[in-house]
C-alpha positions in Angstrom: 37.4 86.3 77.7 34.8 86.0 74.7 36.4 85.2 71.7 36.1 87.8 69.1 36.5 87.6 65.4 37.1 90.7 63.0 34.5 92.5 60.5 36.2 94.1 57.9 34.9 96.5 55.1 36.6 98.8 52.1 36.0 101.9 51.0 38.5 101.7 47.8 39.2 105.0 45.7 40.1 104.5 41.6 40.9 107.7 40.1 38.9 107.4 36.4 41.2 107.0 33.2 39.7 110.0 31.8 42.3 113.0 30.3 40.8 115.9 32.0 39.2 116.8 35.7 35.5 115.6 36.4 33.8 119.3 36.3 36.5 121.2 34.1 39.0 120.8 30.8 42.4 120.8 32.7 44.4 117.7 32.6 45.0 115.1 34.6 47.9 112.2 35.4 50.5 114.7 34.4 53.4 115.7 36.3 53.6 119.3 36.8 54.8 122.4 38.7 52.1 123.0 41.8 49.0 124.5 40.4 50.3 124.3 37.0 46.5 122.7 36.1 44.0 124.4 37.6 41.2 126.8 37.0 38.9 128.3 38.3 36.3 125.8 38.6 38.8 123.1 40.4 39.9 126.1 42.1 36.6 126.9 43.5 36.2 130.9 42.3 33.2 132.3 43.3 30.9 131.4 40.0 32.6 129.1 38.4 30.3 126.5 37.3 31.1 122.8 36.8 30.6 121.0 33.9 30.2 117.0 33.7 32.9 114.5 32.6 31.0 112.5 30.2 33.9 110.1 29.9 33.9 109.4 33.5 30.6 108.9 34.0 31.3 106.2 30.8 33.7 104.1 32.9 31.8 104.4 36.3 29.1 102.8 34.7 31.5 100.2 33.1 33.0 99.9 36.2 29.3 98.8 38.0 28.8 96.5 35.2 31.6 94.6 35.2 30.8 94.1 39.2 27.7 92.9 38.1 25.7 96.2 40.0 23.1 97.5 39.0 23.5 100.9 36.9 20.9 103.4 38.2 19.1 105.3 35.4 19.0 108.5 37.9 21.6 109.8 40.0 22.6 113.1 41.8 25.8 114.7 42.8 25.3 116.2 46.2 27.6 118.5 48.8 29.6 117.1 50.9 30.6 119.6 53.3 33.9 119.5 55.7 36.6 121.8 55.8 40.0 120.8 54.1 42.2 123.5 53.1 43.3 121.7 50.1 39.0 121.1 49.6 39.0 124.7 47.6 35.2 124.8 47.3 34.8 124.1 51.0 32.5 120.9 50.2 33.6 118.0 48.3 31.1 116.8 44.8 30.1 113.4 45.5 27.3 111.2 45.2 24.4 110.1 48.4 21.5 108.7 47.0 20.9 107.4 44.3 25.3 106.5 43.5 25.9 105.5 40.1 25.5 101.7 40.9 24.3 99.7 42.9 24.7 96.2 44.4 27.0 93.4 42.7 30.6 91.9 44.1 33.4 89.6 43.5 33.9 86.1 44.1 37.5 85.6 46.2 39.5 82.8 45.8 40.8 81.6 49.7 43.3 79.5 51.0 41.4 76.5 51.3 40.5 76.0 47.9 36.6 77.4 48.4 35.6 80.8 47.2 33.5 83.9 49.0 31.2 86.2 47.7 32.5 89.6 48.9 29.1 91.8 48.2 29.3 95.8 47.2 27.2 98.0 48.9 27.4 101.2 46.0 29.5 102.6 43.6 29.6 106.3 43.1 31.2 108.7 41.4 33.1 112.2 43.4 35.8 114.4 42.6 39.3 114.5 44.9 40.9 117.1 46.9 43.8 118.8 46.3 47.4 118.2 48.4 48.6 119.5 51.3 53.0 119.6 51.1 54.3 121.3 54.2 58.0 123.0 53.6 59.9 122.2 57.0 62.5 125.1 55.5 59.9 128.0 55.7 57.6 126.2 58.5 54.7 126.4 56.2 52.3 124.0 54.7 51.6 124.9 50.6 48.6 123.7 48.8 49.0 122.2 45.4 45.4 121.8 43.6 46.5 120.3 40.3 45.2 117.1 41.8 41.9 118.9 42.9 38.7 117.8 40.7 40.0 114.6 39.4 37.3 112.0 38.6 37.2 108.9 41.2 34.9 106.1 42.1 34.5 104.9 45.2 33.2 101.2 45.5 31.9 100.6 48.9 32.1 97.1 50.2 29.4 95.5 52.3 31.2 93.9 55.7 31.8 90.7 54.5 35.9 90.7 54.9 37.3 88.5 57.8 41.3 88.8 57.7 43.6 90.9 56.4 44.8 88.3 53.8 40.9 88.2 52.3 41.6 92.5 52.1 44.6 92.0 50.1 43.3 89.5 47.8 40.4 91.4 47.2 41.8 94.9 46.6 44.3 92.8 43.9 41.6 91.0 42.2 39.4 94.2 42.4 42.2 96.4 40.7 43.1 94.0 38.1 39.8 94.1 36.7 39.4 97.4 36.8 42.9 98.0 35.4 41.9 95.1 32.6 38.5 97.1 32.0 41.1 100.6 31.6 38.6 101.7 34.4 41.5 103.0 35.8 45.5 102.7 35.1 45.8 102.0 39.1 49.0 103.0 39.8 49.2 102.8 43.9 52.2 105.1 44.2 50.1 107.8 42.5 47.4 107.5 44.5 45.3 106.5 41.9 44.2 103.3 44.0 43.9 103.6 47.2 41.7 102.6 50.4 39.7 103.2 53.4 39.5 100.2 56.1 36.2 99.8 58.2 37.1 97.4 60.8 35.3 96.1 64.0 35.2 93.1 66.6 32.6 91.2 67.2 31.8 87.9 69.8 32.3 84.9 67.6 28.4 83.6 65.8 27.1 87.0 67.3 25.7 88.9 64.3 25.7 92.1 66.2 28.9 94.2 64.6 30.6 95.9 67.2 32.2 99.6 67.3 34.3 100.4 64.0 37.2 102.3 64.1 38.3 103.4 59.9 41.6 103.6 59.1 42.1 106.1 56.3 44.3 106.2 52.7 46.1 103.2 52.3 47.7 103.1 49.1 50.0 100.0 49.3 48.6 96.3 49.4 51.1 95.7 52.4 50.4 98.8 54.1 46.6 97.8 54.3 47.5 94.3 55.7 49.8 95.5 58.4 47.2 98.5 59.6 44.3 95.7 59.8 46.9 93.1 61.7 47.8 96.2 64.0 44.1 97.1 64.8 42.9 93.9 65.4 45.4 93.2 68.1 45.2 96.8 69.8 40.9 96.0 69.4 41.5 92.6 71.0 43.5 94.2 73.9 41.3 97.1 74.4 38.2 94.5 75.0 40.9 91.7 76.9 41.0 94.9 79.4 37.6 95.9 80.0 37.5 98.8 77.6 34.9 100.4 75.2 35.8 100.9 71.5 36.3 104.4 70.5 34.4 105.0 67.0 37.4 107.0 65.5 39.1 107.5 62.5 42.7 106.7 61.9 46.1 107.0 60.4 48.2 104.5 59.4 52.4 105.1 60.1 53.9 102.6 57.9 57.6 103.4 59.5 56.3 102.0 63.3 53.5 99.6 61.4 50.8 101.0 63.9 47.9 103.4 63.8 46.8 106.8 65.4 43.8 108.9 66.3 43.2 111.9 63.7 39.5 112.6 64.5 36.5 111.4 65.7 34.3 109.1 63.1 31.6 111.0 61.0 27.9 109.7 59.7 26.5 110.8 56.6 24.5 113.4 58.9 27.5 115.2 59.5 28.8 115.9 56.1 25.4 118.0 55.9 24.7 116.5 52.6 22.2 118.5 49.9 22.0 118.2 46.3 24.5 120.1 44.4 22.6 123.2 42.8 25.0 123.7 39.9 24.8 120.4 38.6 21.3 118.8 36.6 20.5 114.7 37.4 23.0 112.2 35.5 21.2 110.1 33.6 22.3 106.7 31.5 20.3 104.9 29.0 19.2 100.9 29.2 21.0 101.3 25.7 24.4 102.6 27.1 24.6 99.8 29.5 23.6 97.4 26.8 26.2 98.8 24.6 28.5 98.7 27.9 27.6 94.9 28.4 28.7 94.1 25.1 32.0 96.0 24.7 33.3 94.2 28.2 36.4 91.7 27.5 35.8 88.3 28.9 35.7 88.3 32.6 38.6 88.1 35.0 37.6 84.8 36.4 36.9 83.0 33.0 40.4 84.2 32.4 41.9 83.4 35.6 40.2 79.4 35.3 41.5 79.0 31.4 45.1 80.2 33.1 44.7 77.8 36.2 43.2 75.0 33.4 46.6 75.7 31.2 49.2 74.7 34.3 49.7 77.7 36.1 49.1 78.1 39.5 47.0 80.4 41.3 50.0 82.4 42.6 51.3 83.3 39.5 47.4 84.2 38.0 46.9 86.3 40.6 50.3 87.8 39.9 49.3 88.1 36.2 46.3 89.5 36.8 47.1 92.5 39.7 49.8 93.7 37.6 48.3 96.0 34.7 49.7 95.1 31.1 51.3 91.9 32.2 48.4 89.8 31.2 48.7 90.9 27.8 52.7 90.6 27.7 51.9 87.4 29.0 49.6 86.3 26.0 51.7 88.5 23.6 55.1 85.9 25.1 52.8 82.8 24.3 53.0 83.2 20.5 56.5 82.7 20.9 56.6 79.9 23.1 53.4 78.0 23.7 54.3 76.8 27.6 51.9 78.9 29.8 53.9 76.9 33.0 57.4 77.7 31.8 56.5 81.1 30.6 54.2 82.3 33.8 57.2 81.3 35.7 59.5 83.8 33.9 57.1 86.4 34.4 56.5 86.0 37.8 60.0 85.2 39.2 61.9 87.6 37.2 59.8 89.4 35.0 57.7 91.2 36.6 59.5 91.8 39.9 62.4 93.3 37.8 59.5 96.1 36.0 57.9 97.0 39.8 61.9 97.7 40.9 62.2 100.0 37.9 59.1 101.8 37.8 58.1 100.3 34.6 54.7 99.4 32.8 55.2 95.5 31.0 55.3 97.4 27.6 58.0 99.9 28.4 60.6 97.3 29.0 63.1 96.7 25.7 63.1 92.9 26.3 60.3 92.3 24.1 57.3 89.3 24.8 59.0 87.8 21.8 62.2 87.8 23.2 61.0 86.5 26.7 59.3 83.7 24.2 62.7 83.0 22.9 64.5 82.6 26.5 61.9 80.1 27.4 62.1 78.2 24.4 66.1 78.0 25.0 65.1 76.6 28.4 62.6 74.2 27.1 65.2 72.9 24.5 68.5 72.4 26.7 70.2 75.5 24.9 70.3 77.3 28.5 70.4 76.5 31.9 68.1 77.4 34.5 71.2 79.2 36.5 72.6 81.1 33.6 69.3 82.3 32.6 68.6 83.7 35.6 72.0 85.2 36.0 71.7 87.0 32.6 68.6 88.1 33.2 69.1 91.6 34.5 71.8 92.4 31.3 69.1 90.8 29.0 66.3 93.1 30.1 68.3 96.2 30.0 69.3 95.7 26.8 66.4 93.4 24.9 69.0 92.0 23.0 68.7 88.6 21.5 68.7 85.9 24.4 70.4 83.5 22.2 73.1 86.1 20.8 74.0 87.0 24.7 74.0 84.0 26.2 76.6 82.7 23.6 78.7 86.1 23.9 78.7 85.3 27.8 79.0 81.7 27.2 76.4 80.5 29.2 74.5 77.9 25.7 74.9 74.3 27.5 77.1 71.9 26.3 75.3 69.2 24.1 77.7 67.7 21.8 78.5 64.1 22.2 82.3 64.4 22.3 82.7 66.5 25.4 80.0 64.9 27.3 81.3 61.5 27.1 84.7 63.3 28.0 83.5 64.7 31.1 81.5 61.7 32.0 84.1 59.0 31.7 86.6 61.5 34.0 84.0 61.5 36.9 83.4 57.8 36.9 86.8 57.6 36.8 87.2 60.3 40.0 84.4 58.1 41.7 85.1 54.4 42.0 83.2 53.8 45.3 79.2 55.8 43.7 80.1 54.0 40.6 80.0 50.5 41.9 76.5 51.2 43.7 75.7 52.4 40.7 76.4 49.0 39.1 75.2 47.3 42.1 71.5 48.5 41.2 71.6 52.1 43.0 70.2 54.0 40.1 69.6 57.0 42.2 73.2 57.7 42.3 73.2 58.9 38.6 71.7 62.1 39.7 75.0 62.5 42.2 77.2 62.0 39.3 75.1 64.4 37.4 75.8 66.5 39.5 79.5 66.7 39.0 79.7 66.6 35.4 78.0 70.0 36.0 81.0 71.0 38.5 83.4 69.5 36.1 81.6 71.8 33.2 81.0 74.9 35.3 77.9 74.1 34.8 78.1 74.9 30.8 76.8 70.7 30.7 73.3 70.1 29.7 72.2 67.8 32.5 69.7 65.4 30.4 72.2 64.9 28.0 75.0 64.4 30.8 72.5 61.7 32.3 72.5 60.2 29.0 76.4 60.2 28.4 76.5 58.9 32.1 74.6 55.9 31.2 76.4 55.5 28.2 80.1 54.8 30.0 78.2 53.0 33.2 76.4 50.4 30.6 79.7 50.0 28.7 81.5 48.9 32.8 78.5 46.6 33.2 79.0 44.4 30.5 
C-alpha cells in the first residue's frame, strides 16, 4: 500500500466582542430566556433592513492585522443561501469576494524545536444562525434566535496542517491572540470559538490533495484532536481497502470519539452566492489600519520568547498564553514576587486548572495575583513546603485569604529554628547507626536519606535545607 500522509485545513469561527448583533441593536453574550433578544431584523421580518456593526467591522480588521493580512479597502457582504430553520432569513450574511482580509498566518512552534508557517487564506466577516433545542417531552424541536445575527469572523486556513497536534497548537496560539487583542473573549463552551476541520490523504511527496471530507463545529481543543485522529484512520482504511473517498461533510460524537455523515460537501457554487442588496460596500481607510497598527500590544511571539528567555518553559507559555486573562494575572503576580519559573509553575499546575474546574475568568477568583505573589515568595524563602502548599491550595483560593495567615492557622510554616532541628537531627542519627557510618565513611549522598526522615520525624513541618544543615552540624561533630 502507498503510504499516505494527512492534509489538514481550519475554518475557525470567533464570535466579535462587540455588545450588540452585527445588522441590529439587540444584545449579545447575555444569558436569556429563548428569543428574549431579538427583532425583527435578526428575526428576518419581511422589510426589515440591516444596519452595519461598526464595532465589528473595527476588530475584524484588527483581527487581519494582527495576522499580518492584508486589510482590503473594499468589501461586500453577499447571500449565502441554504435552508436552516434556525437561518430566519433563509440565507445566511457573509462575505465571498473581496473578505475583509486577506493573506497573513502564524508561525507554530513544533515538537522538534523548529517552527512552521501555517498561511491564511481569508478572513471575513458573517453573521450566525440561531439554535435548534429539541424538547424530547413534547417531541418537538424549538428555535431560539437570541443567538441569530451575532457578529463572527471566520479565518480560513490555507492546507498547510499535518497532525492533529499541529491543529491544536494552532487553534491555542490563534485564540490567545485573538483573546489578547479582545478580538474576541473566546469562551469554547459558548461557542464563541469554535471550528470547521478540512482534512484529506494524500500519497506521501505527491502534491496532488486528495478527496476532503470536513468535519463540522468543534468547540473543544480535544474534541478537534480526537475527530482528526478518528478520520485519519477510517481515511487510511477506506484507501488500505480499495475504496474512493466520499467528499462529505461530518459530525463529530464526542461520547463514541468517531464521526458520521450529515450531508454531502457543498462548493461555493452551491450556496448560490449574490451581493446582499440591503447592504452598501464596507469600506476602511489606510488611516484606520494605521491607527489599528499602532494601537496593537506587542505581539504574542515577542511575548512568548521574553517568557521562554525569563525560565519558563514552553508548556507553561503556551498555557499562559491560551488561557484569556491569565497572562495578565501572571504579570500582575510578578510585582509581588519577581520568579517568572516559580510563579508560572503555580499558575500552571494549580492556578489555572483550579479557575477552568470552576468556570472562572483569572480576575474573578478572590485569591488575588498579589496573594499568589506572596505563596511563592513563602516557597522561595523556606516559610512553606512544596506539599503543604499544594494541600492548602484549594482553601486558599476559595477564600483569598492571606497565604501566610492560613498556613500558620493550619500549621503547615516549616520548621526553621535551630533548637528543634538539631533535636530532630541528632534523634535520626541516633535511630540510624548503620547510613550514618557511610555517611562518615565518605557517602555524602546519604544525607539526602536522612533528610528525608527528619521530614517523617517532623511530619514534614521541617524545612529541608535547614534540616541538611543541622544534619551536617551533628555528623561533623561524630567525625572529629
Amino acid at each position: 500500500m502507498i503510504n499516505m500522509e494527512p492534509v489538514i485545513g481550519l475554518e475557525i469561527h470567533a464570535q466579535l466582542n462587540t455588545r450588540t448583533k452585527l445588522f441590529c441593536s439587540c444584545p449579545v453574550g447575555q444569558k436569556a430566556e429563548p428569543n428574549a433578544h431579538i427583532c425583527e431584523i435578526c428575526a428576518g421580518q419581511p422589510g426589515a433592513l440591516p444596519r452595519l456593526n461598526e464595532k465589528a467591522v473595527e476588530l475584524a480588521a484588527r483581527a487581519v492585522v494582527a495576522l499580518g493580512g492584508t486589510v482590503n479597502a473594499f468589501s461586500l457582504f453577499s447571500r449565502k443561501n441554504y435552508f436552516y430553520p434556525d437561518l430566519p432569513n433563509g440565507f445566511q450574511t457573509s462575505q465571498l469576494d473581496p473578505p475583509v482580509g486577506s493573506g497573513g498566518g502564524l508561525n507554530l512552534a513544533l515538537a522538534d524545536g523548529s517552527e512552521k508557517f501555517i498561511r491564511l487564506n481569508r478572513v471575513h466577516m458573517e453573521d450566525d444562525a440561531g439554535k435548534c433545542v429539541h424538547d424530547e417531552k413534547r417531541d418537538r424541536t424549538l428555535v431560539d434566535l437570541n443567538r441569530a445575527g451575532t457578529p463572527l469572523i471566520e479565518i480560513v486556513t490555507e492546507p498547510d496542517l499535518s497532525s492533529s497536534r499541529e491543529a491544536m497548537d494552532f487553534l491555542k496560539q490563534l485564540r490567545g491572540l485573538l483573546t489578547q487583542l479582545e478580538v474576541t473573549r473566546g469562551r469554547l463552551e459558548e461557542g464563541e470559538f469554535r471550528c470547521d476541520v478540512n482534512i484529506s490523504l494524500k500519497p506521501v511527496g505527491s502534491e496532488t490533495l486528495g478527496v476532503r471530507t470536513e468535519i463540522k463545529n468543534l468547540n473543544s481543543f480535544r474534541y478537534v484532536g480526537q475527530a482528526i485522529d478518528f478520520e485519519i484512520r477510517r481515511q487510511t482504511a477506506l484507501y488500505a481497502a480499495g475504496y474512493a473517498i466520499e467528499q462529505q461533510t461530518l459530525h463529530f460524537d464526542h461520547l463514541k470519539a468517531e464521526t458520521r455523515p450529515l450531508r454531502s460537501k457543498e462548493e461555493a457554487h452551491d450556496y448560490r452566492y449574490f451581493p446582499q442588496p440591503d447592504l452598501p460596500p464596507v469600506t476602511v481607510s489606510p488611516e484606520t489600519v494605521a491607527a489599528i497598527k499602532e494601537t496593537l500590544p506587542p505581539s504574542l511571539e515577542s511575548v512568548k520568547e521574553k517568557l521562554i528567555a525569563s525560565g519558563l518553559t514552553l508548556e507553561i507559555v503556551n498555557n499562559l498564553t491560551a488561557t484569556p486573562g491569565a497572562l495578565d494575572y501572571f504579570l500582575a503576580a510578578l510585582k509581588a514576587h519577581n520568579d517568572p519559573k516559580r510563579l508560572g509553575t503555580l499558575m500552571a499546575e494549580l492556578f489555572l486548572p483550579t479557575i477552568r474546574s470552576k468556570g472562572l475568568a483569572p480576575s474573578e477568583a478572590k485569591l488575588t495575583p498579589p496573594k499568589l505573589g506572596q505563596l511563592a515568595q513563602l516557597l522561595a524563602e523556606g516559610k512553606l513546603g512544596k506539599r503543604a502548599a499544594y494541600e492548602m491550595f484549594g482553601e486558599l483560593f476559595a477564600s483569598g485569604e492571606d497565604p501566610l495567615t492560613l498556613a500558620g492557622a493550619k500549621g503547615l510554616t516549616l520548621v526553621s529554628d535551630a533548637g528543634p532541628l538539631l533535636e530532630w537531627a541528632k534523634e535520626i542519627v541516633a535511630a540510624n547507626p548503620e547510613e550514618t557510618k557511610l555517611y562518615l565513611g565518605g557517602r555524602k549522598k546519604i544525607l539526602s536519606f536522612l533528610v528525608g526522615q527528619v521530614m517523617r520525624r517532623s511530619q514534614g513541618a521541617a524545612d529541608p535545607k535547614k534540616a541538611a544543615q543541622a544534619l551536617e552540624t551533628v555528623l561533623g561533630a561524630l567525625s572529629q
